[in-house]
C-alpha positions as CSV (number, residue, x, y, z in Angstrom):
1,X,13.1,10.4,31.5
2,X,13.8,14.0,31.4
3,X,15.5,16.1,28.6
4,X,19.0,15.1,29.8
5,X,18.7,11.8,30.4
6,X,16.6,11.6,26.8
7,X,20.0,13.1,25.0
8,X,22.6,10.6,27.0
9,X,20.4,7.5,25.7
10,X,19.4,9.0,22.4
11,X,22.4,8.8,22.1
12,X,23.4,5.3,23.1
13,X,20.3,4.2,20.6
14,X,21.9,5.5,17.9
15,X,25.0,3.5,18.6
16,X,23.0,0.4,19.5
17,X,21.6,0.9,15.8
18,X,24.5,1.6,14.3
19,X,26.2,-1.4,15.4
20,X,23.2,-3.7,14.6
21,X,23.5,-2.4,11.3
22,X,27.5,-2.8,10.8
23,X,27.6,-6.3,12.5
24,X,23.9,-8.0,10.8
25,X,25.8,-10.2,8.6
26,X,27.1,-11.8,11.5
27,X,23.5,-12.4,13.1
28,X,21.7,-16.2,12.3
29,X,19.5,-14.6,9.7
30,X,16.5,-17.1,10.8
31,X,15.8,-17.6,14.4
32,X,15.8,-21.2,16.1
33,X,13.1,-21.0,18.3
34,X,9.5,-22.4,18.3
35,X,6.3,-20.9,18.4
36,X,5.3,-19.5,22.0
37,X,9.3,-19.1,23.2
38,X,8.6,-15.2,23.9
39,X,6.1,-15.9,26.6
40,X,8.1,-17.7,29.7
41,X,10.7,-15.3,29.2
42,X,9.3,-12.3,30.1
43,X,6.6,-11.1,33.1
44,X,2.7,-12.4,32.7
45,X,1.9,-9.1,33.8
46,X,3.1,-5.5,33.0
47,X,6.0,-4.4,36.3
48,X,4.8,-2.2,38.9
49,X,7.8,-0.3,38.0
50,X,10.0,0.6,35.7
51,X,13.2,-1.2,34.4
52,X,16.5,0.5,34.1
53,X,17.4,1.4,30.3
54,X,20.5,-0.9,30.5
55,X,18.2,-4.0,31.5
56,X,16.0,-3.3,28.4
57,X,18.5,-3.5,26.5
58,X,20.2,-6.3,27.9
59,X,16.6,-7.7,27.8
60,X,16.9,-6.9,23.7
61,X,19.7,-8.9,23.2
62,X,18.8,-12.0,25.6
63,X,15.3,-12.1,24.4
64,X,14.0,-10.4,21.5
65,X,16.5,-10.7,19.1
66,X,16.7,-15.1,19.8
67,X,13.3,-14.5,18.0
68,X,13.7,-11.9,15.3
69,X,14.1,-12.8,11.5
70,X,16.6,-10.2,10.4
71,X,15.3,-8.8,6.9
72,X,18.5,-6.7,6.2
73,X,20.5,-9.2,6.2
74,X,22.6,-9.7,3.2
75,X,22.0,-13.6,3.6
76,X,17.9,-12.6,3.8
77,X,16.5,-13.9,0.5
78,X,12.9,-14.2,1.5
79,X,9.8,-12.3,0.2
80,X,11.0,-9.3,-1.1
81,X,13.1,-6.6,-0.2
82,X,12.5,-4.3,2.6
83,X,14.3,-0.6,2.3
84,X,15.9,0.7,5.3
85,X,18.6,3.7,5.5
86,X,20.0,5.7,8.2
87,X,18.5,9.1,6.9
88,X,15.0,6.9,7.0
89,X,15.9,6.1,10.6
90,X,16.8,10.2,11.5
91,X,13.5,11.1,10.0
92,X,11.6,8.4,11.6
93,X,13.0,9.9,14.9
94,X,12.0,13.9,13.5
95,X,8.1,12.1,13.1
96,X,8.0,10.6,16.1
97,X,9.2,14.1,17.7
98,X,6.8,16.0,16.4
99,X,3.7,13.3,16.6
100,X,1.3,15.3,14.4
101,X,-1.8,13.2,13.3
102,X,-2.4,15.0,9.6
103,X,-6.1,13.7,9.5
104,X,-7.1,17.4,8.3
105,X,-5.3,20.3,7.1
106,X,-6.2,22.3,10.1
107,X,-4.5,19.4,12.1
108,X,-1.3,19.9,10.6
109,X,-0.6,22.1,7.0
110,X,2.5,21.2,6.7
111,X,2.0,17.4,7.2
112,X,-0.8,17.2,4.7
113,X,0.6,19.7,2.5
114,X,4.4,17.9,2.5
115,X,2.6,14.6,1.8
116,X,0.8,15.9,-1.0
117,X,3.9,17.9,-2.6
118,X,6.1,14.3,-2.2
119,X,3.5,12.4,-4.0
120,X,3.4,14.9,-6.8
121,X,7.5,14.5,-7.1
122,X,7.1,10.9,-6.7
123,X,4.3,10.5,-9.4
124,X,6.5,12.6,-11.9
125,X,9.5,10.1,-11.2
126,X,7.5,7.3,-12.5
127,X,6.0,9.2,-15.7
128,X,2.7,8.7,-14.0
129,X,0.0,11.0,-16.2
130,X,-0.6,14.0,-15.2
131,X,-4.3,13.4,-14.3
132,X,-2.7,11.6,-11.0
133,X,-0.7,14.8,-9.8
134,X,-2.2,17.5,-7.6
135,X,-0.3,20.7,-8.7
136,X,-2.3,21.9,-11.5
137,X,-5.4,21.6,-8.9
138,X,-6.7,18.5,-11.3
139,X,-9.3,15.7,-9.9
140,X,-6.7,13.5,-8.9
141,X,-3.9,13.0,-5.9
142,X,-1.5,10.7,-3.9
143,X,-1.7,10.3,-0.3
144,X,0.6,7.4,1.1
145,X,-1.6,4.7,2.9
146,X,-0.4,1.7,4.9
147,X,0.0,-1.1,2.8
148,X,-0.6,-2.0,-1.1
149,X,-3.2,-4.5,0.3
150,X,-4.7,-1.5,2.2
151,X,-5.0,0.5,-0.9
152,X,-6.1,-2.7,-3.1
153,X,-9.5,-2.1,-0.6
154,X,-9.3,1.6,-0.9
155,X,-9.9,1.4,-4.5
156,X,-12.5,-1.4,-4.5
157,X,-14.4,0.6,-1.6
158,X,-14.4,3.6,-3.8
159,X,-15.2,1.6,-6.9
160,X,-18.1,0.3,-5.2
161,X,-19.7,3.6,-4.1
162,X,-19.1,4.7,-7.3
163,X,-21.1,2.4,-8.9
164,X,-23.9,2.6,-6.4
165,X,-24.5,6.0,-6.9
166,X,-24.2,5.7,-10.5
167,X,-26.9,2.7,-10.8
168,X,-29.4,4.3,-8.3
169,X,-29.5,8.0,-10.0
170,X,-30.2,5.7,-13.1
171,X,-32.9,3.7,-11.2
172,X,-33.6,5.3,-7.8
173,X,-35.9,2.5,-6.6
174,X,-32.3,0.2,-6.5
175,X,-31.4,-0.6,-3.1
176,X,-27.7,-0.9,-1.7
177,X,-28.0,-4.5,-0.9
178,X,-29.9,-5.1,-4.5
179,X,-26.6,-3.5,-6.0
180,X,-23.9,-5.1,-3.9
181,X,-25.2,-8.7,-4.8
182,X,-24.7,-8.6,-7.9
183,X,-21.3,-6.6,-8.1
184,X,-18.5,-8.9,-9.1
185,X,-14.6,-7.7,-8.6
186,X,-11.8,-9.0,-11.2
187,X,-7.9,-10.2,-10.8
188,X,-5.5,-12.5,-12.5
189,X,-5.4,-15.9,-11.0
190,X,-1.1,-14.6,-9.8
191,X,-3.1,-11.9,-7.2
192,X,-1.8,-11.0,-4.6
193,X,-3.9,-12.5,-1.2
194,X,-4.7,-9.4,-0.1
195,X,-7.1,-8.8,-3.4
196,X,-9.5,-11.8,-2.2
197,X,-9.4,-10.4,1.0
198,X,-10.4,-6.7,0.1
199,X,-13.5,-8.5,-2.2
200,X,-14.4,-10.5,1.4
201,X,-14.2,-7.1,3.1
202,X,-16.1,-5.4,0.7
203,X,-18.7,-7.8,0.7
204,X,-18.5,-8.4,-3.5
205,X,-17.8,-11.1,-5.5
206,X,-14.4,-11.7,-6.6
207,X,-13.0,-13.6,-9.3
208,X,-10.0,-15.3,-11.0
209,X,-9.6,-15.2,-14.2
210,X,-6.5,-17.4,-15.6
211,X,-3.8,-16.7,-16.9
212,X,-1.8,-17.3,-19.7
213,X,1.6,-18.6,-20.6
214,X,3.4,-16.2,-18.7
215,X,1.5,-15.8,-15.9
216,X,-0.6,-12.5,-17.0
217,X,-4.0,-11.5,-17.3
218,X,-4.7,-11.3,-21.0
219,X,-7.8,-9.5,-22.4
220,X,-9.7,-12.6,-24.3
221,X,-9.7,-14.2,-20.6
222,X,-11.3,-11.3,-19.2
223,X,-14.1,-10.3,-22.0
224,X,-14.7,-14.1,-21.6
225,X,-15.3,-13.7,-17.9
226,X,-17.2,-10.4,-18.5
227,X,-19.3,-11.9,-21.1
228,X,-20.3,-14.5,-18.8
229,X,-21.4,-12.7,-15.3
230,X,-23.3,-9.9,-17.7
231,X,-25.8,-12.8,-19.2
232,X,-25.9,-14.5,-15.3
233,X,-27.4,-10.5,-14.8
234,X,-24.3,-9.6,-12.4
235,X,-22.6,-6.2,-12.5
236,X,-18.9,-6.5,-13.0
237,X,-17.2,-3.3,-11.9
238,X,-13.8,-3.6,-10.8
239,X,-10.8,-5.2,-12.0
240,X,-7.1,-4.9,-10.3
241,X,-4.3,-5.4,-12.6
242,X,-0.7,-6.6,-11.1
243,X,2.2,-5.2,-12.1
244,X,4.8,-7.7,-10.5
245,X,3.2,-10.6,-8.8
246,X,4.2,-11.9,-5.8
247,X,5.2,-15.0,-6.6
248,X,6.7,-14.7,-10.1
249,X,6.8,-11.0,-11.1
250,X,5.0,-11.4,-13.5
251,X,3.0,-8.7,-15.5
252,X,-0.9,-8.1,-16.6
253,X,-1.2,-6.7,-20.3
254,X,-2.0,-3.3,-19.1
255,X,-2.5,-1.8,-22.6
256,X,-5.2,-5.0,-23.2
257,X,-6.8,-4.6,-20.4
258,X,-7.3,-1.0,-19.8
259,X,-9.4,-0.3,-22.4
260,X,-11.4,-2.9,-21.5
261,X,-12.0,-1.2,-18.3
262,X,-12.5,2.0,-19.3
263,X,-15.2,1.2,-22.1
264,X,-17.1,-1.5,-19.9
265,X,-17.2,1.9,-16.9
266,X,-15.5,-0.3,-14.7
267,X,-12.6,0.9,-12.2
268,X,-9.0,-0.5,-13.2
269,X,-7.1,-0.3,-10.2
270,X,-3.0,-1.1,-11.0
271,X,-1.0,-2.9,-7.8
272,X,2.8,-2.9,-8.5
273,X,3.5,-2.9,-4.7
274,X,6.4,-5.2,-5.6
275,X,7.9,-3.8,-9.1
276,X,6.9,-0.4,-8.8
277,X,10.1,1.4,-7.9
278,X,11.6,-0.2,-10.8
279,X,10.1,2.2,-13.4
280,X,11.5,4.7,-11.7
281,X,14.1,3.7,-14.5
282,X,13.6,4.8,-17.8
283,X,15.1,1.0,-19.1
284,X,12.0,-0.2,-17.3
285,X,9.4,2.6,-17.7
286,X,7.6,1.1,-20.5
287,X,6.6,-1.8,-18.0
288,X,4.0,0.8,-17.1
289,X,2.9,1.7,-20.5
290,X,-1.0,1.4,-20.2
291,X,-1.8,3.5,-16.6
292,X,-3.2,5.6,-18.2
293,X,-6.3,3.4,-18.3
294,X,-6.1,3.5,-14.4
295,X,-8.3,4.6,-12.1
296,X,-5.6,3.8,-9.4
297,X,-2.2,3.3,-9.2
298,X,-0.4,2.0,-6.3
299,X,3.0,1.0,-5.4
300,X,5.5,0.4,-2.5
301,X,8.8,2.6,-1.5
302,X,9.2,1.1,1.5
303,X,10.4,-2.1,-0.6
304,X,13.1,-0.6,-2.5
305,X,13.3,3.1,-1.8
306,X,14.9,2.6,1.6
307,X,11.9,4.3,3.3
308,X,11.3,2.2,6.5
309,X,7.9,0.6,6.6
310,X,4.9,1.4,6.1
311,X,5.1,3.8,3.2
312,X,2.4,2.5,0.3
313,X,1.7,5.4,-2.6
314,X,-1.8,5.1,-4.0
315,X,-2.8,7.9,-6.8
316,X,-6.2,8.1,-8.2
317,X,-7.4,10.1,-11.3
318,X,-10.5,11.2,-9.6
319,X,-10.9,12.0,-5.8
320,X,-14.9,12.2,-5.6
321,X,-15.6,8.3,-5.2
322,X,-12.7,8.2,-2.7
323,X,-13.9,11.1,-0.9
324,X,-17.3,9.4,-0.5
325,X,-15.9,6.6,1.9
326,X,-14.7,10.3,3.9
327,X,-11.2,8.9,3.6
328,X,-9.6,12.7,5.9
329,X,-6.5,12.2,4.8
330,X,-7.5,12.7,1.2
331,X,-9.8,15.2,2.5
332,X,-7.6,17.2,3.7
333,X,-5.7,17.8,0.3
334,X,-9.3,19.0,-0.7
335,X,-8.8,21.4,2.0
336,X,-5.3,22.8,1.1
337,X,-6.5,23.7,-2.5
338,X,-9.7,25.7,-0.9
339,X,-7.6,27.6,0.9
């Protein structure tokens, strides 16, 4: 495909997309197909050349979308929201353009440098403390990571190296593996999947603790649990709060829980990949009274900001432990303020 030929069927894309989006409603919102349908329709092997662009897209119509669950849909009432918009789409298209891979400064300034700028004005949208924001060259930063359950492990990575080096400058004879045995990882009972799965990766213990009436993790429930793994000699260290569980939306007491964390030294880390936008609204700001206990925040635009997936905002108050697990992309904001 050469310049030419790249303008004529950008062009027909953009019409393709267009009417997708004008005519959804009229689309069966859930496909009727079973598991394995894809495969007999389509070659067992890649072609030995190429198809024309107006079989591809015939092929899109005849065989994809049979099989694809159409999450824009006004009739889509599943899971949760997932933002879309035509300028998302246009800048998408700029992105893919340009294909920069922003894992250092050097590799691209004004990818690292926008990324870091966005964060800032997205962290003062939600009131987020200033000890988050990068512009007054503080500790702390945003950088936008896959996924909330991505950043969930992020946190509890960094958590645990933070603790590490903190118990073996106490007691250098400590090994790794001594440490890591007895570290034990907190959430409410309403957690999101992803949280057991981050303690499974990070090869810690993980923990329910139950919650109350409503659904939230209350402080006696967690001093209880705390109280109980520190006289079984194990060395709780990280606790993730939810702000808007998955199944409920339902809210940890952030303002009983936070303190807890911060005078036990252990790393509160706050998921509101599903509720988060919402305090972008001062009637629902107060919803994230208590962050200021956080270690980490996280959150997800690409569920109601209509920024196309993936687009998952993690801020922490202090870089250091996350720069440890040599994480370049928060590296490279390190970089920028050198310079």
């Amino acid at each position: 495909m050469n310049t030419s030929e790249f303008r004529r069927r950008g062009k027909e894309m953009v019409d393709y997309v267009a009417n997708y989006m004008e005519g959804i409603e009229g689309r069966q919102v859930y496909p009727d197909v079973e598991p394995g349908y894809l495969r007999p329709l389509i070659p067992d092997s890649a072609p030995q050349e190429p198809d024309t662009f107006e079989d591809i897209i015939n092929d899109i119509e005849k065989i994809i979308m049979p099989g694809v669950t159409h999450w824009h849909s006004p009739y889509f009432f599943a899971y949760f929201p997932t933002a879309s918009s035509y300028p998302a789409m246009l800048a998408d298209m700029l992105c893919g353009a340009i294909g920069c891979i922003g894992f250092s400064w050097a590799a691209s300034p004004a990818c690292t440098e926008l990324e870091t700028v966005m964060m800032d004005w997205l962290g003062k949208m939600l009131e987020l403390p200033k000890a988050f924001l990068t512009e007054k060259a503080g500790e702390g930063g945003g950088v936008i990571q896959g996924s909330a359950s991505e950043a969930t492990l992020v946190a509890l990575l960094a958590a645990r190296t933070k603790v590490i080096h903190r118990l073996q400058a106490a007691s250098p004879e400590l090994t790794q593996a001594a440490i890591m045995e007895k570290l034990v990882a907190y959430s409410s009972d309403q957690a999101h999947s992803s949280v057991e799965r981050a303690g499974l990766i990070g090869g810690v213990k993980l923990k329910a603790i139950p919650s109350d009436g409503n659904f939230a993790m209350r402080a006696s429930a967690l001093q209880e649990a705390l109280k109980r793994d520190r006289a079984a000699g194990l060395i709780p260290f990280f606790v993730v709060a939810t702000l808007g569980t998955t199944t409920c939306c339902s809210f940890d007491n952030l303002l009983e829980v936070g303190p807890i964390c911060n005078k036990e030294d252990m790393w509160l880390h706050v998921d509101a990949a599903y509720a988060g936008s919402a305090f972008i609204c001062p009637e629902f700001r107060h919803l994230l009274n208590g962050v200021e206990f956080a270690d980490s925040f996280n959150f997800n635009p690409h569920k109601w900001l209509l920024v196309n997936f993936d687009c998952s905002a993690m801020w922490c108050r202090q870089l250091v432990p996350i720069l440890r697990l040599k994480k370049t992309c928060l590296v490279s904001v390190v970089v920028r303020r050198s310079r």
